[in-house]
N, C-alpha and C positions, 0 to 999 in steps of 0.2 A: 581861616586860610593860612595864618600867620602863625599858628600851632603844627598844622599840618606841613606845612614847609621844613619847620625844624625838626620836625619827627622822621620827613624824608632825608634831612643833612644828616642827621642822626643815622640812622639806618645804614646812609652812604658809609660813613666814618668804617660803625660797626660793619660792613661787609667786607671794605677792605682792610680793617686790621684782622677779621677771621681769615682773608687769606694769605696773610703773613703766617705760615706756618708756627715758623717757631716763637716769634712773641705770641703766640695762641696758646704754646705749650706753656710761655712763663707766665699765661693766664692762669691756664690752669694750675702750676707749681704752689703760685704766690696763693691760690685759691684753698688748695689742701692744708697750707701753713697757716693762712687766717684759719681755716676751719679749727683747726689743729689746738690755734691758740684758744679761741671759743670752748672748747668743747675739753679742756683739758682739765676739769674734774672728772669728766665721765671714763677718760682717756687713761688719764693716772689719778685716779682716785687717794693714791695713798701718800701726795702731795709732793714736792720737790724738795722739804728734807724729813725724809722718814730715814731713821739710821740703825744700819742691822750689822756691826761691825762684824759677827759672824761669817756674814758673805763678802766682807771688805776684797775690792781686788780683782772681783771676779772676771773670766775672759766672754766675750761677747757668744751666748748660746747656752750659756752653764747655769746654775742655778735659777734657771727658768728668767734669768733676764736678755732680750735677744741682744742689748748693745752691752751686755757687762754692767761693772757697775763700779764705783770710786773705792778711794780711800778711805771711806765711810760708810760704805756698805748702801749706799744711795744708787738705786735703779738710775743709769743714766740716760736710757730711750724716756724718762717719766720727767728726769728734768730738763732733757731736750724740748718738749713737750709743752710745761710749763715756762722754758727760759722765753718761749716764740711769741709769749705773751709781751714779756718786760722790754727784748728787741723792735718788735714791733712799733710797740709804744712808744719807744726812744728816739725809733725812725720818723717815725711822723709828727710825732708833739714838736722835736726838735724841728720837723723841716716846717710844721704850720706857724712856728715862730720865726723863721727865717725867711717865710713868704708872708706876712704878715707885718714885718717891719720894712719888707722890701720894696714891696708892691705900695705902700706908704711914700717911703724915700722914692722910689723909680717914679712913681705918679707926678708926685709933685714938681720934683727934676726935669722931667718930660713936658710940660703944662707948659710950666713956667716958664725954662728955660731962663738965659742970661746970668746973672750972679746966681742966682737961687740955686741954679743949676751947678752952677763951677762951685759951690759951699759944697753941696751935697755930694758931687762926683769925686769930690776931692777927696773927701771925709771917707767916701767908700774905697778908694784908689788904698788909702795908706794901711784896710784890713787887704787889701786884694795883694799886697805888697808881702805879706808873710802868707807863708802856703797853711791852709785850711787844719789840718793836724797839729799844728805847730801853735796855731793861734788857738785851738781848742785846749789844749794843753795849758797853754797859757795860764788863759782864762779857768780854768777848771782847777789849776794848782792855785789862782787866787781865789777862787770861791770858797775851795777844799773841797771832798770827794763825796759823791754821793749821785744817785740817780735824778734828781732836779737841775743838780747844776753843769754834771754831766749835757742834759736835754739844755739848757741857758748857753752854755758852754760853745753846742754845734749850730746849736740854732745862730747865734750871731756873727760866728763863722761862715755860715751859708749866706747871707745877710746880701753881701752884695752881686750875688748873680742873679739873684732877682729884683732887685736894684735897675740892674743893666738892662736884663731884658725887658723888664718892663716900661723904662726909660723908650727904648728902641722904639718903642710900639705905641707908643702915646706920642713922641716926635711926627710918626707918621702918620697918626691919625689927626693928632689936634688940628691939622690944618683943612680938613674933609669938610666939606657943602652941609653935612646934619650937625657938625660943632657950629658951625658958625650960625647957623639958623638957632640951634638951641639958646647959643648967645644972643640971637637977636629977639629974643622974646624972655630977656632976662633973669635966664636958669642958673643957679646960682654955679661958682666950680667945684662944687662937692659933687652938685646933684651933672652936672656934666660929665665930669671924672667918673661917678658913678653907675652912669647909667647912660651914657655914648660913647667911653671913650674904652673903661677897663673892659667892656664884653669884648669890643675885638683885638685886646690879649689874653683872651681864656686860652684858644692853643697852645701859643707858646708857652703860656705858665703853665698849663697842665703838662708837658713837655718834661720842662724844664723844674717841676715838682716831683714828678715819678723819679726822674734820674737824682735828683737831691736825696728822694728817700734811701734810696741804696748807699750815697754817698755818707749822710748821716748815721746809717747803720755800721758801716765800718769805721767814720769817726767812736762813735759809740762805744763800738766792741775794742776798741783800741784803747781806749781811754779806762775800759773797765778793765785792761790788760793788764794796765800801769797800775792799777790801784788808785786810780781819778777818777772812775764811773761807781757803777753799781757796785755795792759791797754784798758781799757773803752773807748769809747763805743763799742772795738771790741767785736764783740759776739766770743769770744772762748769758750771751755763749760765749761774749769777749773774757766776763771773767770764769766760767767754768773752763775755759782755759787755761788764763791765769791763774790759777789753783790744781791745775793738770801739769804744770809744766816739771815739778820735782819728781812728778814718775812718767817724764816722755819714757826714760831708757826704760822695756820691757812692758810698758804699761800704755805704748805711744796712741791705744784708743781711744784713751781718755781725751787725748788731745783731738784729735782725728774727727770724731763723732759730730762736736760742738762748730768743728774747724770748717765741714760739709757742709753742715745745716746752715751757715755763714754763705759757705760758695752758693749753694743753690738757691738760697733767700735771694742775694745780690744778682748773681746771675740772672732770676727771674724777671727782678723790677729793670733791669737795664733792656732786656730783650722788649720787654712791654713799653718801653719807653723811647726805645728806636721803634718798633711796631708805631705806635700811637705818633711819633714824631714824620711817619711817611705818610699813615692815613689821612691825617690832618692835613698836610702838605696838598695845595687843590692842582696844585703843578705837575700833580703823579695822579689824578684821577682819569 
């Protein structure tokens, strides 16, 4: 019975985020790009640095490559293709480490309360205190550069909006008629935490995860801009730009290409994210 219920919540969720038209589209978007990244041996087979300096240069439609191709003679629809992989990855590794330490510190925060709480909120207060970029940066110029610390970098940046949120939501549950009985049959606070208290902040985190992913994405591409993220010859798109930018004048598709595939990743997960943040909402059913 208690299956069936949730497969009808379910259902509900799924029917009204299909009728959110356009987070439907950024289903679908984000859906072609994962495929995209999957499937991109088959896709471009001749890998993201095959170099034919022959065709260095080339304008989008010419020498049989439809988006052109670099200063290297590198197909750049093939390293779009393959970057969607290492983006990807950057988005989300970073953000499961930033809901990971959060939902951690927010739980306990929330439970607790009292000092434990004013330690913890504090501590989060003084990253919330420098803006997200700034503190990725930071951190990424003391680690030094590279794709791992990049991902360490935004991840601990993101650190305290999941913190927050989940704080909120444990505040208002811990004090519910099934906590207190859980406690009254002496359930430990892991196994409370666990299994009474974080199920009903799965919306909000899930919420509040999808919009992180996008947000970490463009930490990311940013950081791989500066020459703090991913280094060369990884095609990511922050720095396939960053390596576009000595031939914006006349060559501005270099930039352009990697600069799209950025907007319409981002764009997607945001639309999917407000979509998914109304379904949930049971005050709009």
């Amino acid at each position: 019975m208690n299956k069936n219920k949730k497969k009808g919540q379910f259902a509900e969720v799924w029917s009204r985020f299909c009728k959110n038209h356009l987070a439907f589209l950024g289903l679908v978007i984000i859906t072609i790009i994962f495929v995209m990244a999957v499937m991109a041996p088959v896709l471009a087979p001749e890998g993201y640095d095959n170099q034919n300096i022959s065709i260095a240069l080339s304008q989008p439609g010419t020498q049989g490559h439809i988006l052109g191709t670099d200063n290297l003679g590198r197909d750049i629809l093939g390293r779009i293709i393959w970057g969607a992989r290492y983006t990807l990855q950057c988005g989300v590794v970073a953000v499961f480490v930033s809901a990971l330490i959060g939902c951690v510190c927010g739980s306990i925060a929330g439970y607790y309360g009292g000092r434990v709480d004013n330690i913890i909120m504090r501590f989060m207060d003084v990253f919330l205190a420098i803006p997200g970029v700034l503190l990725a940066i930071s951190i990424a110029a003391a680690l030094g550069p590279g794709m791992k610390n990049a991902i360490i970098a935004v991840g601990i940046s993101g650190m305290p909006a999941f913190a927050r949120v989940v704080r909120s939501v444990v505040m208002t549950v811990r004090g519910m008629e099934y906590v207190e009985a859980a406690r009254a049959v002496d359930a430990t606070d892991l196994r409370i935490i666990m299994t009474h208290i974080l199920p009903n902040a799965l919306a909000p985190i899930l919420v509040q995860t999808t919009l992180s992913v996008a947000n970490a994405i463009m930490q990311t591409a940013s950081l791989s801009f500066l020459g703090l993220g991913v280094q060369a010859p990884v095609p990511e798109w922050g720095a396939m730009i960053s390596g576009a930018r000595a031939f914006l004048k006349g060559y501005g598709y270099m930039v352009a290409m990697p600069g799209l595939a950025i907007i319409f990743l981002v764009f997607s997960i945001n639309i999917i994210g407000d979509g998914l943040r109304d379904a949930l909402d049971p005050r709009l059913k």
